[in-house]
Steps between C-alpha positions, in 0.01 A plus 500: 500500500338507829652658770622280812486585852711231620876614428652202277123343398512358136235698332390100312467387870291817586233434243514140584414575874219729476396220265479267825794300321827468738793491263714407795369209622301376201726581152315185332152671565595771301637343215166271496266813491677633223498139360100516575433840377688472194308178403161674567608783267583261226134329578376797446643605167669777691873407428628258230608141562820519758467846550257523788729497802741765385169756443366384821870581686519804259105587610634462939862675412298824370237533695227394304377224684502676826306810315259253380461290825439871656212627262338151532427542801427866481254401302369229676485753809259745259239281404350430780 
């Protein structure tokens, strides 16, 4: 888990921030990302039918998706 600076910060509300999404005054934005993202993973063959949005919360919980946002644009920094 990643490590808060603000004393009482919900680590899910941490991610969600430096994700530009504002779990505080925008719940339903959240919920329709991982809606969003979970139907472009089953698109994509990625997840099975009805199983997208729990990978893609699973993916944000853990880190992954930050990681991946991060060396995306690492790389996108590098080629040019």
């Amino acid at each position: 888990m990643m490590p808060s600076n603000v004393p009482g910060e919900d680590h899910q509300a941490l991610k969600l921030r430096r994700l530009g999404i504002d779990t505080y005054s925008d719940p339903v934005m959240y919920m329709r990302a991982i809606r969003l993202a979970g139907a472009v993973l089953e698109l994509a063959s990625a997840a099975g039918t009805g199983l997208g949005a729990a990978m893609a919360a699973s993916a944000l919980d853990d880190g992954r998706a930050w990681r991946k946002f991060q060396a995306e644009g690492d790389s996108q920094c590098n080629t040019h």
